[in-house]
C-alpha positions in Angstrom: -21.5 4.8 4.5 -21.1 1.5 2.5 -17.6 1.3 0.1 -18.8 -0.4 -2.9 -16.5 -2.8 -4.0 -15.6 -4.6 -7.4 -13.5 -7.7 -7.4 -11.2 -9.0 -9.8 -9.2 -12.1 -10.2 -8.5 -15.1 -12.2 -8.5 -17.4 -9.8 -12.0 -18.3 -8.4 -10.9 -19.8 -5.2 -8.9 -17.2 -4.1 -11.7 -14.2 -5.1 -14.0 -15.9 -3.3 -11.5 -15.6 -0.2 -11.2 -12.4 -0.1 -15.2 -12.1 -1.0 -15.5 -14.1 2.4 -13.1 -11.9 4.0 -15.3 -8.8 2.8 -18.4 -9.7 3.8 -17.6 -10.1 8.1 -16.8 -6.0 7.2 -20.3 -4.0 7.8 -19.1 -1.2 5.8 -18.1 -3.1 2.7 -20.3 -4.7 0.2 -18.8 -6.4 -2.8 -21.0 -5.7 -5.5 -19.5 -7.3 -8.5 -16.9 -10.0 -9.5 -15.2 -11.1 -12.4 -12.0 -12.8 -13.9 -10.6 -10.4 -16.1 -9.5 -6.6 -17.0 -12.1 -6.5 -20.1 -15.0 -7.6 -17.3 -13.6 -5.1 -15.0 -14.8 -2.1 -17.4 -18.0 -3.6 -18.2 -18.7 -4.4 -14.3 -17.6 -0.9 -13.3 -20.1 0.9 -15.7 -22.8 -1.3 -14.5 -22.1 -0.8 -10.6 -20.5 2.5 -10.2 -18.0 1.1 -7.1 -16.1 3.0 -5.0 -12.9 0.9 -5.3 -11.5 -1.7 -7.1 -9.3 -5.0 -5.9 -7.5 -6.1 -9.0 -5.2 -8.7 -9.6 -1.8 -7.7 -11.5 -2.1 -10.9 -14.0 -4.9 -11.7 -15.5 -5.1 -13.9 -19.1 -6.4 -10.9 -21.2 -6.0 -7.7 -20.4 -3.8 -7.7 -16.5 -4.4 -5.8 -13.7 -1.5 -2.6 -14.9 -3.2 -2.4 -18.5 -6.8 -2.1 -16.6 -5.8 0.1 -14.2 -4.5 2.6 -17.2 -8.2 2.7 -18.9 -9.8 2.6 -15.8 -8.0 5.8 -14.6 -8.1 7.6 -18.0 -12.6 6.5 -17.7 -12.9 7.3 -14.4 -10.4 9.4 -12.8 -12.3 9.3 -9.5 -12.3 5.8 -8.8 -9.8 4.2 -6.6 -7.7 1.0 -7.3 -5.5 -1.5 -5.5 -3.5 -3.9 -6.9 -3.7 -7.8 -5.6 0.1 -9.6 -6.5 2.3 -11.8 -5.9 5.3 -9.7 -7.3 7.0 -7.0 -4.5 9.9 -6.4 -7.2 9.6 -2.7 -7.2 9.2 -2.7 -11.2 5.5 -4.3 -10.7 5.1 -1.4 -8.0 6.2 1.6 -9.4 3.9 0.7 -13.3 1.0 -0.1 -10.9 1.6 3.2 -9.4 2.5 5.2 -12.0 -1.0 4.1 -14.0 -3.5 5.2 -11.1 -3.8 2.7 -8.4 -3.7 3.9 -4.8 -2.8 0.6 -3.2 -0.3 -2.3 -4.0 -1.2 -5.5 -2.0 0.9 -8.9 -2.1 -1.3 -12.2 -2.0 0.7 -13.0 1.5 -1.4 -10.4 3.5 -3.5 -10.8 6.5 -7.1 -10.1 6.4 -6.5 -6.9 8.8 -4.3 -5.4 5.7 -6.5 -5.7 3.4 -9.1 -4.4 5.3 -6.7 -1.2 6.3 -6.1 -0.9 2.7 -9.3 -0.3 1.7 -10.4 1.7 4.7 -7.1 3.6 3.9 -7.7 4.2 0.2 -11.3 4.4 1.0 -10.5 7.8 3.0 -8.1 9.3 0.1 -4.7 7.7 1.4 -1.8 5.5 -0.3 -1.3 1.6 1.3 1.3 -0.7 0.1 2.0 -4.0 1.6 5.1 -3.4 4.4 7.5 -5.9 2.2 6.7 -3.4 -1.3 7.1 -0.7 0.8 10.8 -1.9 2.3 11.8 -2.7 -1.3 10.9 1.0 -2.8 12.9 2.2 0.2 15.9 0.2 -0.6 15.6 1.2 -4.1 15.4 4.8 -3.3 18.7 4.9 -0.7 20.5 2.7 -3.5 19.6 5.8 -6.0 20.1 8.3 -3.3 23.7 7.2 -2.9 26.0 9.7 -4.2 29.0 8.6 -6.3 32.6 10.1 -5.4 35.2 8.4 -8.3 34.6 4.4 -7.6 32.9 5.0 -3.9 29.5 6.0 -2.9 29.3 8.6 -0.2 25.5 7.4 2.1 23.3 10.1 3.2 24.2 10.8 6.9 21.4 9.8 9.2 19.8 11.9 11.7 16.8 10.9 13.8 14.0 13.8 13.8 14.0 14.4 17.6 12.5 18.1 17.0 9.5 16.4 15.4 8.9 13.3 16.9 9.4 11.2 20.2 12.1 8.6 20.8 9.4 6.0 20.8 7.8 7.6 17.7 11.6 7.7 15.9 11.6 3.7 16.6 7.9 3.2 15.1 9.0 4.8 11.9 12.2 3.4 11.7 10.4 -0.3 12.0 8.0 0.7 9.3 10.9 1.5 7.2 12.0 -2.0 7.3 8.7 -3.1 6.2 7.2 -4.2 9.3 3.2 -4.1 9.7 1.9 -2.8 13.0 1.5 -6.7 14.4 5.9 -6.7 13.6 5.8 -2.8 15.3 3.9 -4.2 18.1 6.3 -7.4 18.8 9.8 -5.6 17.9 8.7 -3.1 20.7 6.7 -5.4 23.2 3.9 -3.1 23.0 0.0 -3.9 21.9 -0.8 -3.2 18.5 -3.6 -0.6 19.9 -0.7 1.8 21.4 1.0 1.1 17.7 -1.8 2.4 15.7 -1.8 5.5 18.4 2.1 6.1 17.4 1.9 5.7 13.6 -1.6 8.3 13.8 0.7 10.7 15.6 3.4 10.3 13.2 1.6 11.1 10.2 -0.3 14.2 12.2 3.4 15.5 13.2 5.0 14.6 9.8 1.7 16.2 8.0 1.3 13.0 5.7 -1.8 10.9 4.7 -0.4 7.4 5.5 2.4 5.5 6.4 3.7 5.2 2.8 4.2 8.9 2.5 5.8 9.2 6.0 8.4 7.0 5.4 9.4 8.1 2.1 9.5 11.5 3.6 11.7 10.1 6.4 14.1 8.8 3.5 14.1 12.1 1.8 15.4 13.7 5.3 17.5 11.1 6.1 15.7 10.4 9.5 15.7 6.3 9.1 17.9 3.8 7.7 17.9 1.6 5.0 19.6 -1.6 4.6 
């Protein structure tokens, strides 16, 4: 099955990047492009896509105000957000509006790819840097405050859930590393990564990495620095 794709950005050169990018994928198919959050809505009606890439800033109406009408038209239709911001402010408006996926401009073509194939199938992908930033932000709120001091939540590794191996993987995507970072912290291929990380989310009953390491904060089973 063909994911039907709208793309939107400002800047030509960069759209027709990621176009590029797009079209080596079989199963994608870029259907319309345009410049702007106004054209996004027009573009959408006309095409009916399955997802669309969005940049955050755009001239009239930006990627956050978009994704808002977009949701409230079509409730159904997935969105990730192209950026260059990882502050966890941009993430957590873009998220709290409708879109499924927050993507920094840095990425490789095999995550943006992921993210779409991810979204595609009814997951959550942010880019491993957003993701280690709402972590850090969640163990600086999940510090509890004793007079002057804050008390950290006491760690514990989930052993009766997971492997040793498996404990390292999700520590590592904690700290924001993609699988190629997993793959060359641990010396192993990025093939035997993608194996752990599938396992994790089966074992921690989650739909992507995103949820599994928010649910490892939430038990206190990695650490945050």
């Amino acid at each position: 099955m063909t994911t039907k794709i709208v793309l939107i950005d400002d800047h030509k050169l960069f759209r027709e990047g990621v176009k590029r990018i797009l079209d080596f994928e079989t199963s994608f198919e870029v259907v319309a492009e345009g410049d702007d959050g106004d054209v996004a809505l027009e573009l959408i009606e006309e095409n009916n896509p399955d997802i669309v890439l969005m940049d955050i800033n755009m001239p009239s109406m930006n990627g956050v105000e978009a994704t808002a009408e977009i949701t409230s038209r079509y409730p159904d239709l997935k969105i990730i957000i192209l950026s260059i911001h990882d502050d966890e402010n941009y993430v957590t408006h873009a998220l709290k509006t409708g879109a499924q996926g927050y993507l920094l401009k840095e990425m490789d073509s095999d995550a943006l790819i992921d993210a779409i194939k991810v979204v595609s199938e009814g997951g959550s992908y942010l880019h491993p840097k957003v993701t280690h930033n709402l972590v850090a932000e969640y163990r600086r709120l999940s510090e509890t405050k004793e007079g002057n001091a804050y008390r950290a939540i006491e760690y514990r590794k989930p052993l009766h859930l997971l492997t040793r191996r498996e404990c390292e993987v999700l520590q590592l995507l904690a700290d924001g590393n993609s699988n190629r970072g997993v793959a060359e912290a641990l010396y192993i291929s990025e093939k035997t990564v993608k194996n752990h990380v599938s396992n994790i989310l089966q074992k921690m009953n989650v739909n992507d990495r995103t949820q599994a390491v928010v649910t490892a904060i939430k038990n206190g089973w990695v650490e945050v620095v």
